[in-house]
C-alpha positions in Angstrom: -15.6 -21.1 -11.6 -13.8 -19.6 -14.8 -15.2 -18.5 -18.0 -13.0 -17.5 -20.7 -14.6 -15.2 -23.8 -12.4 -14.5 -26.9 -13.4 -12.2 -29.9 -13.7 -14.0 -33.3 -10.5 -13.9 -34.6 -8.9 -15.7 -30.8 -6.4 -12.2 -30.7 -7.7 -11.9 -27.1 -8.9 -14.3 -24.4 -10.5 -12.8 -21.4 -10.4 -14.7 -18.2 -13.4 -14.1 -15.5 -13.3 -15.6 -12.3 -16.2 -15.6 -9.4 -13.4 -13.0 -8.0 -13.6 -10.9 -10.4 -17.8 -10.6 -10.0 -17.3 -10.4 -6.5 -14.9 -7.3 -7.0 -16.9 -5.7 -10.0 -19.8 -6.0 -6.8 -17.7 -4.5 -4.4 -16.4 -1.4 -6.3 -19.7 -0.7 -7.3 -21.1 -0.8 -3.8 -17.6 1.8 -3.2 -18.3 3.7 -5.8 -21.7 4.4 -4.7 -20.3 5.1 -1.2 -18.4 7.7 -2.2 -20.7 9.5 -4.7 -23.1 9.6 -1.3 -20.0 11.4 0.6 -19.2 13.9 -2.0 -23.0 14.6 -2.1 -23.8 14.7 1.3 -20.5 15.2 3.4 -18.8 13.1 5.6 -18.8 13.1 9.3 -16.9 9.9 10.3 -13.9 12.2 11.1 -13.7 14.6 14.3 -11.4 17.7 14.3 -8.7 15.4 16.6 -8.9 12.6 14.3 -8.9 13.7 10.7 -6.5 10.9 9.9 -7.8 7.8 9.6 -8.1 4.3 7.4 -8.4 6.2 4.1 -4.5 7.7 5.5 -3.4 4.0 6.3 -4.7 2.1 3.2 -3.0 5.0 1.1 0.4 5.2 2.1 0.0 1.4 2.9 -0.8 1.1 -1.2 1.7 4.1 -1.9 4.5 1.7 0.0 3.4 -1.8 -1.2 3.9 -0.1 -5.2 8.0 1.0 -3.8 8.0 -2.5 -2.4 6.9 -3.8 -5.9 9.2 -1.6 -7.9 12.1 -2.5 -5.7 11.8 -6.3 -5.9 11.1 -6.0 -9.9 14.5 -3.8 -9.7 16.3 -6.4 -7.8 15.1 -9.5 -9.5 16.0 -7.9 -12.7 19.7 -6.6 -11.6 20.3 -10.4 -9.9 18.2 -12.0 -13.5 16.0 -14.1 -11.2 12.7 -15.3 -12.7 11.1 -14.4 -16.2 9.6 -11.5 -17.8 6.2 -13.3 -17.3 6.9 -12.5 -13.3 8.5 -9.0 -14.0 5.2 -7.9 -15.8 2.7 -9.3 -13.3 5.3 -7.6 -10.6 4.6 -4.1 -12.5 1.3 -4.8 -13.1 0.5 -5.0 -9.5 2.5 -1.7 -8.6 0.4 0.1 -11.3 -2.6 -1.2 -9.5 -1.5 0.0 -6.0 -1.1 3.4 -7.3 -4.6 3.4 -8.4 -6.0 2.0 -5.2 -3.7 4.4 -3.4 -4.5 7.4 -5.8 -8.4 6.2 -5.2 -8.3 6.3 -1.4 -6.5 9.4 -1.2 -9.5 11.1 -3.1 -11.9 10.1 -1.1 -9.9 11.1 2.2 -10.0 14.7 0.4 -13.7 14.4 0.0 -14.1 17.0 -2.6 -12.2 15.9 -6.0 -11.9 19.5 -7.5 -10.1 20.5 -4.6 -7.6 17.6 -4.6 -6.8 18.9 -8.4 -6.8 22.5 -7.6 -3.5 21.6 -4.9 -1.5 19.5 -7.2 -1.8 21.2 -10.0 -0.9 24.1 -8.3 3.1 23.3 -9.1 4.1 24.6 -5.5 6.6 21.8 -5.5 7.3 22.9 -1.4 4.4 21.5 -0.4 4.8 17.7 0.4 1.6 17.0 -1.0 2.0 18.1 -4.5 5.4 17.1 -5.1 3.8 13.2 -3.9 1.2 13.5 -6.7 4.1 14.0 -9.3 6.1 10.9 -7.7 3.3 9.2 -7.6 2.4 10.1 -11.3 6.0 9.6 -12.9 5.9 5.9 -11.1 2.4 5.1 -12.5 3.9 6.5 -16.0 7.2 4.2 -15.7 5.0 1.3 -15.5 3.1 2.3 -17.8 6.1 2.8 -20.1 7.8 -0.8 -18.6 4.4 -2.8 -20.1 4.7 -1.2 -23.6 8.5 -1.4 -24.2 9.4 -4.9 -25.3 12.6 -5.4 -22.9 16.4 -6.9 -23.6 19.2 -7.8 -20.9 20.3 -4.0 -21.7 17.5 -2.4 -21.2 16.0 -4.8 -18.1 19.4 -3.3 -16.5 18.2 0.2 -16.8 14.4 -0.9 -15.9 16.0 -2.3 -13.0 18.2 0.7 -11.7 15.0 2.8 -12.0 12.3 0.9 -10.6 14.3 0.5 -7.7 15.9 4.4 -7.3 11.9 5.6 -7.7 11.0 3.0 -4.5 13.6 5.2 -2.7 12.0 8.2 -3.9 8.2 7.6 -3.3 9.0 6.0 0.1 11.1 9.3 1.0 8.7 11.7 -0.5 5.4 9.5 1.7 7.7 10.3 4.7 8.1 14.0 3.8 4.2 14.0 3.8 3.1 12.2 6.5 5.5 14.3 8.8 4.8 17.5 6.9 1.1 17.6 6.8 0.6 16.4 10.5 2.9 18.1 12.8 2.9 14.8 15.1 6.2 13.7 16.4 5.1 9.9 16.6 4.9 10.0 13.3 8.2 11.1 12.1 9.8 8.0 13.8 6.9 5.0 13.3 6.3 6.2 9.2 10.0 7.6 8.3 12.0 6.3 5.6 13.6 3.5 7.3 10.1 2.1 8.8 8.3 2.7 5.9 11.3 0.6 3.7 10.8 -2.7 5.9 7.2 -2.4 5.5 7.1 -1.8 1.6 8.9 -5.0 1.5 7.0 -6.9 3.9 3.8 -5.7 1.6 5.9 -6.2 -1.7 7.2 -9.7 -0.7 3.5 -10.5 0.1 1.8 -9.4 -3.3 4.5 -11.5 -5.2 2.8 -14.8 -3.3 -0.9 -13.3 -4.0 -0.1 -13.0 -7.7 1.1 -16.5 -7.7 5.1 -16.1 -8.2 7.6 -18.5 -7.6 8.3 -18.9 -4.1 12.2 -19.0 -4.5 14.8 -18.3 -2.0 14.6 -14.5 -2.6 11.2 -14.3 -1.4 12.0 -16.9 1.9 14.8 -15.1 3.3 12.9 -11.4 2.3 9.8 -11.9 3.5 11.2 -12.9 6.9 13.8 -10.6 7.1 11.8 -8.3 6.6 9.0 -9.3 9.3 11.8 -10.1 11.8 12.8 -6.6 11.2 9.5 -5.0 11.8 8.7 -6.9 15.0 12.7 -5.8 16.8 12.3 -2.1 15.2 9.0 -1.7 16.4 9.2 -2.9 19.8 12.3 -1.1 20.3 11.1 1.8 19.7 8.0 2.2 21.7 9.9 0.6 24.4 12.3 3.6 23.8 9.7 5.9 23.4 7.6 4.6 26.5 10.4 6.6 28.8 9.5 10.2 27.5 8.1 11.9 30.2 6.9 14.9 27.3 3.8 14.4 24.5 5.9 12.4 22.7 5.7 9.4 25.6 2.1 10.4 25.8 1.9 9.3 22.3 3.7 6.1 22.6 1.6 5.3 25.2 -1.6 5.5 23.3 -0.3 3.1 20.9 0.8 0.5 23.7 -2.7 0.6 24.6 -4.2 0.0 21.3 -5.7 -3.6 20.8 -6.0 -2.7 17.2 -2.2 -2.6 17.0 -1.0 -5.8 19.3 -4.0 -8.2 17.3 -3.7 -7.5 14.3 -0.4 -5.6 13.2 2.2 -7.2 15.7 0.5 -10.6 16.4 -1.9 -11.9 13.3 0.4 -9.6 11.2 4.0 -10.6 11.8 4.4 -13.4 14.4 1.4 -15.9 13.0 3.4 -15.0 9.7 6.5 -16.4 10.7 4.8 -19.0 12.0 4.0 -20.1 9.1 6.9 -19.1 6.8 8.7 -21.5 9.7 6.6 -24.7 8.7 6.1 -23.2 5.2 2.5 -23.7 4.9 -0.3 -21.0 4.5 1.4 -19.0 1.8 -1.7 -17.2 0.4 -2.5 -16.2 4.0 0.2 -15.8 5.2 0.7 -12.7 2.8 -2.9 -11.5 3.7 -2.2 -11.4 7.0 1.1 -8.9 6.3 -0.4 -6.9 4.4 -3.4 -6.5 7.2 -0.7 -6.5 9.5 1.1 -3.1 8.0 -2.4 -1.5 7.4 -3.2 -2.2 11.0 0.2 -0.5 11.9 -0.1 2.5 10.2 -3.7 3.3 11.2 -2.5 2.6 14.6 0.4 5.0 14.5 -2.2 7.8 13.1 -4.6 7.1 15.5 -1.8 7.2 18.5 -0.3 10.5 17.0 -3.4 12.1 17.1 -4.4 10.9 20.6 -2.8 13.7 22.4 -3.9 16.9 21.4 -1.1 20.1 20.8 -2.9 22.1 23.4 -4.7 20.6 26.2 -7.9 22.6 25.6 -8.1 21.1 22.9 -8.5 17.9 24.3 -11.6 15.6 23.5 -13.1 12.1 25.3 -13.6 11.2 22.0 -12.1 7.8 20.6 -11.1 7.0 16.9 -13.3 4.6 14.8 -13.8 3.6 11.5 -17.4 4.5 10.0 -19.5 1.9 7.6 -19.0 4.3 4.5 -15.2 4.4 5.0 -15.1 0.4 4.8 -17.4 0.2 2.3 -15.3 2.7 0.1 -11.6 1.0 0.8 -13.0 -2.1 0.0 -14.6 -0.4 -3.2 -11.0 0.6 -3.8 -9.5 -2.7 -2.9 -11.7 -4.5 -5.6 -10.5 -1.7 -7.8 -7.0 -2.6 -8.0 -8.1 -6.2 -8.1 -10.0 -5.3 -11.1 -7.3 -3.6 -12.8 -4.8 -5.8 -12.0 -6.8 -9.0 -13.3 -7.9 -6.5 -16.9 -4.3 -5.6 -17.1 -2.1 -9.3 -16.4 -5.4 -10.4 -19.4 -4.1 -7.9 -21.7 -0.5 -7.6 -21.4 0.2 -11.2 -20.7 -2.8 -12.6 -22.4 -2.2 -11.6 -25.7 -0.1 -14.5 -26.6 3.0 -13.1 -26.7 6.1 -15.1 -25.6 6.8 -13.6 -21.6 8.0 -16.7 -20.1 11.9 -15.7 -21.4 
């Protein structure tokens, strides 16, 4: 069910979907969630596991917004689809960044702390210099919805959207390596990794926001999955022969259901399943984007599996706590919120996108 409410003069119409209840529901039950952790702490984490699905959701957002800016640069530079599509394309990275920007407060717990590091200019540490990428991308899409584009300046657009993917997805690397001294990490979330999956995410998001599914997004999407599934096997079979930590590691992820259910098979091979007898769209991206979530938390979970010193060492397994899900979701339905506010203002107002 739809309604649709315009103001008296028609300037505006507002579309509202049983989604968009359903999410206003959700973020307030999030919202609440959190308030409750600041308040009264949070105790879902152990001192071997700090990392967990707030970690993965947020670099899984951070990435999906690269993979966004990278197929609005491309699709620009190559002058395939409309600037309808390019503004619901940037309009979906600019809510990733606030999902991601969302999650990654709550993981911090206590939000005057998270300000008091990035505003702290040490530019060394990984973690401020990601809030400024982070920042200056939300600002050049920001800037991209308010400037009224030509073929010249859709070039430019393009060059940049796609040199700041390159950026935020090297910086997310520098972090995730930097901040937790796990070797795992540096090879399952690098660069090269964490490219493949900002597409996969990216190439997913253009079929949730109902683009055209042309031959770009056909031969990307599976590219890009048959990528994931030969990179990733390769290495932890590669990996599985370290007799050191390291193989340790590896061998905590081989052992992880969470990883083999629902990031290799629900989130890459029943995905190519169905790109193969082209049905399922709509859950077919679902499923990827589960699919690289699923990854990353099982890459944090494997890297923090084997502890630096053995005294260290706890019988204690990783899990994910009812206030953590109830928060992502809160955050999810966030970025669904802004995302449907945003496409009903910029490309609601009447104005002429589909050239």
């Amino acid at each position: 069910m739809e309604t649709v409410i315009s103001n008296p003069k028609g300037r505006l119409k507002m579309h509202y979907s049983s989604f968009d209840i359903i999410a206003i529901i959700l973020f307030v039950l999030g919202l609440g969630a959190w308030v409750k952790q600041v308040i009264s702490g949070f105790d879902g984490y152990s001192n071997q596991f700090p990392w967990g699905i707030y970690v993965a959701v947020f670099f899984a957002s951070a990435s999906g917004a690269a993979g966004l800016f990278g197929i609005y640069g491309i699709r620009n530079l190559l002058k395939i689809g409309n600037r309808k599509e390019h503004t619901s394309l940037i309009i979906c990275a600019l809510s990733l960044l606030i999902v991601a920007g969302c999650v990654i407060t709550a993981d911090v717990g206590a939000p005057l702390g998270l300000i008091n590091i990035v505003t702290s200019m040490n530019f060394s540490a990984a973690i401020v210099a990601d809030f400024w990428v982070l920042l200056i991308c939300a600002l050049f899409a920001i800037f991209v919805l308010k400037k009224k584009t030509n073929e010249d300046s859709n070039i430019v657009f393009g060059c940049l959207a796609v040199i700041l993917a390159i950026v935020l997805l090297t910086v997310e690397a520098w972090l995730v390596t930097k901040s937790n001294n796990q070797e795992l990490l540096g090879i399952t979330m690098g660069t090269a990794i964490s490219i493949i999956q900002a597409a996969i995410i990216g190439f997913s998001f253009t079929v949730l926001i109902g683009l055209k599914k042309t031959n770009f997004f056909m031969y990307g999407i599976k590219v890009s999955l048959l990528l994931s599934l030969i990179v990733q096997l390769a290495e932890l079979l590669s990996g599985l022969g370290n007799a050191g930590r390291l193989g340790l590691q590896w061998t905590a992820l081989s052992n992880s259901s969470i990883y083999w259910v629902f990031s290799i098979v629900l989130g890459i091979i029943v995905p190519l399943i169905f790109l193969y007898y082209k049905k399922a769209y709509v859950l077919t991206g679902i499923l990827s984007i589960v699919g690289v979530i699923s990854a990353k938390l099982s890459f944090l979970w494997a890297s923090q599996s084997v502890a630096g010193i053995a005294e260290m060492q706890k019988s204690v397994q990783p899990g994910v706590s009812m206030i953590e899900i109830i928060v992502v979701l809160g955050t999810i339905a966030l970025g669904y919120l802004c995302f449907s506010i945003l496409k009903n203002v910029v490309i609601g107002k009447g104005e002429n996108l589909d050239v």
